[in-house]
N, CA and C of each residue as an Amber inpcrd file, in Angstrom:
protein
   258
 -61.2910000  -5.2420000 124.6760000 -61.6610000  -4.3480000 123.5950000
 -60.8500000  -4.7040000 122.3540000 -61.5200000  -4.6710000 121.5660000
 -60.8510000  -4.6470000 120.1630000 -59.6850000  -4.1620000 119.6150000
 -58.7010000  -3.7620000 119.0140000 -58.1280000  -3.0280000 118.0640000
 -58.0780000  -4.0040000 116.5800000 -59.0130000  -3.1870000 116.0980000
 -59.2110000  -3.8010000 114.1880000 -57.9890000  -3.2600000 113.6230000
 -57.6230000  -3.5560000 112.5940000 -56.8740000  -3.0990000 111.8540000
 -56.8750000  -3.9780000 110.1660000 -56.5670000  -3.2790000 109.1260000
 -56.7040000  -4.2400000 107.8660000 -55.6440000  -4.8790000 107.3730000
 -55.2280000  -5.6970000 107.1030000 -53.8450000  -6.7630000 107.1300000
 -54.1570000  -7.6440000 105.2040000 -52.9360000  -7.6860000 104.4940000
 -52.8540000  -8.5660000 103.2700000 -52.8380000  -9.7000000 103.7110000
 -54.0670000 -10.9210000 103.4650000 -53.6420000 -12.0330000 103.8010000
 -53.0600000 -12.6740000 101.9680000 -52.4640000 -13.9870000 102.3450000
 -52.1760000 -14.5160000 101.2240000 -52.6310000 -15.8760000 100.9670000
 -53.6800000 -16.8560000 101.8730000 -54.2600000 -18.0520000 101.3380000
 -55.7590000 -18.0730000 101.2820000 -56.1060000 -18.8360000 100.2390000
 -55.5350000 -19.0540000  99.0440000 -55.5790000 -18.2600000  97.7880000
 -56.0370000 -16.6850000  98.1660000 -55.8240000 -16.0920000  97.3540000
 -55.5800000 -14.5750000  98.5680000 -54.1660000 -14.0400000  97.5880000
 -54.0820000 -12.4650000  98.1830000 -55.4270000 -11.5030000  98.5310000
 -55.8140000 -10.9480000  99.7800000 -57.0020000 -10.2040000 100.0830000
 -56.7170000  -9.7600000 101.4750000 -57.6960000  -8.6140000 101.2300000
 -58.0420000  -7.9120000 102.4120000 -58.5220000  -7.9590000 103.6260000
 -58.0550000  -8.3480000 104.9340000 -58.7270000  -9.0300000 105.9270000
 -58.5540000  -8.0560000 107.2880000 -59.8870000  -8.2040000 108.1310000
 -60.0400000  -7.4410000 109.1570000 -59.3510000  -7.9180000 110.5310000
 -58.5280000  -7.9610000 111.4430000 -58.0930000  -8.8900000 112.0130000
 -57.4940000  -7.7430000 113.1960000 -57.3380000  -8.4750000 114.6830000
 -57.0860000  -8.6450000 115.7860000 -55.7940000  -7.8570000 115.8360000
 -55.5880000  -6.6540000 116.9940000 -53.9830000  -6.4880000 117.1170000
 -53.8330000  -6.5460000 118.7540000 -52.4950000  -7.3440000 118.7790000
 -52.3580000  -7.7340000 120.5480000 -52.0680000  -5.9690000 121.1510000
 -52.4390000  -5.9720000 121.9210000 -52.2240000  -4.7610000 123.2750000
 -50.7030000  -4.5130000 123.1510000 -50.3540000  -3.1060000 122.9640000
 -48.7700000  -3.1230000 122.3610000 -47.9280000  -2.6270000 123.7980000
 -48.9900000  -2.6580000 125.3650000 -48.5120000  -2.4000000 126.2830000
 -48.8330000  -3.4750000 127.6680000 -48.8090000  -4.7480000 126.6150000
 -49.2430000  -5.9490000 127.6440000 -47.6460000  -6.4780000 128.1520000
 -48.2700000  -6.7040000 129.3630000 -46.8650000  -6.9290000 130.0970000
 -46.2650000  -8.4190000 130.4900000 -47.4750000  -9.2940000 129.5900000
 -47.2750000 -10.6240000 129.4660000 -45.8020000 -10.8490000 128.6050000
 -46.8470000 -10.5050000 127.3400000 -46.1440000 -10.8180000 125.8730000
 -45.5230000  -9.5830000 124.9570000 -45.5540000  -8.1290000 125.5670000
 -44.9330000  -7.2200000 125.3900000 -45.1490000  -6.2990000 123.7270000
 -46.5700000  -6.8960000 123.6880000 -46.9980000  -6.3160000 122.2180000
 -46.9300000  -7.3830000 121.2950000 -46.2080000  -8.4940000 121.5530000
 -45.9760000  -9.5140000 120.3960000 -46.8740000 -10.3720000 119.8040000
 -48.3300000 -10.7390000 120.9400000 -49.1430000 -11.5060000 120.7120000
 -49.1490000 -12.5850000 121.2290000 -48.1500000 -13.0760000 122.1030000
 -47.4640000 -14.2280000 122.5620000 -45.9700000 -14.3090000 123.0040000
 -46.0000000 -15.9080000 123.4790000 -44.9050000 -16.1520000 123.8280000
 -44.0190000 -17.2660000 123.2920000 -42.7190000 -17.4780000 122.7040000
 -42.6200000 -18.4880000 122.0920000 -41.2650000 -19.0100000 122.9260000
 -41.7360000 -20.5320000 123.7730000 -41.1300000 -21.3090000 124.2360000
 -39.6710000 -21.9170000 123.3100000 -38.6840000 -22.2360000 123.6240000
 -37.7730000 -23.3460000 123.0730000 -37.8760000 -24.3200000 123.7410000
 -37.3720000 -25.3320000 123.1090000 -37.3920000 -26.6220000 123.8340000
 -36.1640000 -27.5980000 123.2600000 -35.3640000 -27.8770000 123.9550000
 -34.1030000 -29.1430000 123.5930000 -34.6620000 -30.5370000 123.6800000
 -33.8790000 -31.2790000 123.3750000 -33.7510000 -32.6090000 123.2170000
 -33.4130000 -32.8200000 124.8800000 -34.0750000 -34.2380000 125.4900000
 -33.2240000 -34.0130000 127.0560000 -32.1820000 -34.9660000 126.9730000
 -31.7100000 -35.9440000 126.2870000 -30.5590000 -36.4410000 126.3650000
 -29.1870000 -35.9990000 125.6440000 -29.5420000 -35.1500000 124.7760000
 -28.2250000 -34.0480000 123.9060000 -28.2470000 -32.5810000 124.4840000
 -29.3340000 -32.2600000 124.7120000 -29.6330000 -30.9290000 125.0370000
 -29.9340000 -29.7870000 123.5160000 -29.8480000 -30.3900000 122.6930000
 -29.4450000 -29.7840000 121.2890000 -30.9960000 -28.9750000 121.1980000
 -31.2380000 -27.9020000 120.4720000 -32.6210000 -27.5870000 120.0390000
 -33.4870000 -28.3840000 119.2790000 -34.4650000 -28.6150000 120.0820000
 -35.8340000 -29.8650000 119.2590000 -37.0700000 -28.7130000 118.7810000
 -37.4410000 -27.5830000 118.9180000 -38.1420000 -27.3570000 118.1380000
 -38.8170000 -25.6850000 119.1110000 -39.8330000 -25.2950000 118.8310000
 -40.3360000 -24.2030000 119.8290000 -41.7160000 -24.4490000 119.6930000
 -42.5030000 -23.7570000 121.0700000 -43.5840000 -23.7460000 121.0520000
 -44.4140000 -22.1680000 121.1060000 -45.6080000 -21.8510000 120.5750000
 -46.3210000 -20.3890000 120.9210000 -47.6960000 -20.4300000 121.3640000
 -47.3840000 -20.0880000 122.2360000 -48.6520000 -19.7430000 122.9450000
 -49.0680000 -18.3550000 123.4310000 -50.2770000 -18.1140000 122.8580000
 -51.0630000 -17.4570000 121.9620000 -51.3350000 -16.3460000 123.7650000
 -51.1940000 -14.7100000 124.1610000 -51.3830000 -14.3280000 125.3070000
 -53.0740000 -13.9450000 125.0180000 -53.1880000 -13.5110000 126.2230000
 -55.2250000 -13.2440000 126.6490000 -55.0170000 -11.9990000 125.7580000
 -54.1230000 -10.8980000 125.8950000 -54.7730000  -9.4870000 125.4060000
 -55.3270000  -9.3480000 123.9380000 -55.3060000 -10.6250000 123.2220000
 -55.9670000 -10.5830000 121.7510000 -56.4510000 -12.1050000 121.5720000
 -56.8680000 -11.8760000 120.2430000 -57.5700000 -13.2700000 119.7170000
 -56.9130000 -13.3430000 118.1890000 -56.2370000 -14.6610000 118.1440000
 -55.5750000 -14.7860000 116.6700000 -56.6520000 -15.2710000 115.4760000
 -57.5770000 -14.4160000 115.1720000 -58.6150000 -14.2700000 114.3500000
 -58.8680000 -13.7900000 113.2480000 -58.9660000 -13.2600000 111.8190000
 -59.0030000 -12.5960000 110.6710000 -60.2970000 -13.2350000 110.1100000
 -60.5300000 -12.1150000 109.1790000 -62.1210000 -12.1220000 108.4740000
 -61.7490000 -11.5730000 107.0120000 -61.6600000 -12.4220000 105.9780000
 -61.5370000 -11.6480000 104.7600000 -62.6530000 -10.7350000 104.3480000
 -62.1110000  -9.7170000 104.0320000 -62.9100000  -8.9270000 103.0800000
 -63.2240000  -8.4730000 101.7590000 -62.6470000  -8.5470000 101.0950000
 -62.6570000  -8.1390000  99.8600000 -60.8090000  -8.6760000  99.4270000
 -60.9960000  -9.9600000  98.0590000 -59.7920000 -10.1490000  97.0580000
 -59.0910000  -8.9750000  96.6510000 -57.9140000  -9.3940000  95.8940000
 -57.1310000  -8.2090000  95.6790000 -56.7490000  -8.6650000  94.4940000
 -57.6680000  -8.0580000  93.3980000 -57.1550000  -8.4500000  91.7230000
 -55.5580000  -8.8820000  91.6000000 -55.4470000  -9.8730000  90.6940000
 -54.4600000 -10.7760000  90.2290000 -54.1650000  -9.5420000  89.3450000
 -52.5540000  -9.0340000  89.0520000 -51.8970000  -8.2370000  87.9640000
 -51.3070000  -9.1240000  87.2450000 -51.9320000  -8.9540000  86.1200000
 -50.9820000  -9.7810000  84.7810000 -50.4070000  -9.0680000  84.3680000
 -48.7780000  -9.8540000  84.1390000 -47.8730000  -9.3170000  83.3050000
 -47.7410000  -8.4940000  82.1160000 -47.4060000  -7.5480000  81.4990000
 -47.8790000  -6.6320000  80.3640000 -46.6130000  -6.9810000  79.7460000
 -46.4280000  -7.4260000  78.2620000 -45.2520000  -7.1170000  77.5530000
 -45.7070000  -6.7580000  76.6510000 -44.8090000  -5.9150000  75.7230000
 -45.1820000  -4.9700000  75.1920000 -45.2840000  -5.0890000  73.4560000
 -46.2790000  -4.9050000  72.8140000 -46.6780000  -5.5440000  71.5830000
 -45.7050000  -6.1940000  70.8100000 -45.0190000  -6.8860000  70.1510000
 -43.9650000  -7.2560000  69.6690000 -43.1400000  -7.9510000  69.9180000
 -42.6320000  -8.2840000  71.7330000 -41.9720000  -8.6020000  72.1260000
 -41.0270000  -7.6300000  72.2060000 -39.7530000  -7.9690000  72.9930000
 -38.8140000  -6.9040000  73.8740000 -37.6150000  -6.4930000  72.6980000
 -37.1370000  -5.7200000  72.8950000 -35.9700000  -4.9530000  71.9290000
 -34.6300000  -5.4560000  71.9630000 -34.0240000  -5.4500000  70.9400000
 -32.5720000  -5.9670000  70.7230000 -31.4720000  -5.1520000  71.0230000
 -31.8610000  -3.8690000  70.9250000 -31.0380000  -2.7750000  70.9210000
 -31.2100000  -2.2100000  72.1550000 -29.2100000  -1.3750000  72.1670000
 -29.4660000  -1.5920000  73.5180000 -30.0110000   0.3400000  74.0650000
 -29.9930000   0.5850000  75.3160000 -30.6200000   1.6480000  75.5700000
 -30.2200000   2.9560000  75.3770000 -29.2220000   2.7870000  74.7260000
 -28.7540000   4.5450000  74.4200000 -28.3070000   4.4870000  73.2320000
């Protein structure tokens, strides 16, 4: 089953998107959506990088819906004041 929910995406433009939420009582991945492996180097042992893999109780999916107007900067007729505030 589903859980929708509406989420800000940001590429390539800021908007509104309908998207997937993992089961917040899955006993895989514990609400997180997944699981994320580490992994070392095997002759140093040092950290080489991590891996995620993605659990069954959701689908990592989004659907934009509707952009989210660009706010332009407002300054204020004249340019800004010299003087100070009190």
């Amino acid at each position: 089953m589903l859980r929708l929910r509406l989420k800000v995406i940001g590429c390539p433009r800021r908007a509104l998107a309908l998207t997937d939420t993992p089961r917040p009582h899955c006993p895989d991945c514990r609400g997180a959506g997944g699981i994320e492996s580490f992994y070392g180097d095997y002759d140093t042992g040092e950290y080489a990088g991590s891996d995620f893999h993605f659990c069954d109780c959701w689908t990592a999916w989004s659907v934009p819906l509707l952009p989210l107007p660009r706010w332009t900067r407002r300054t204020p007729p004249g340019g800004y004041s010299d003087e100070p505030p009190f």
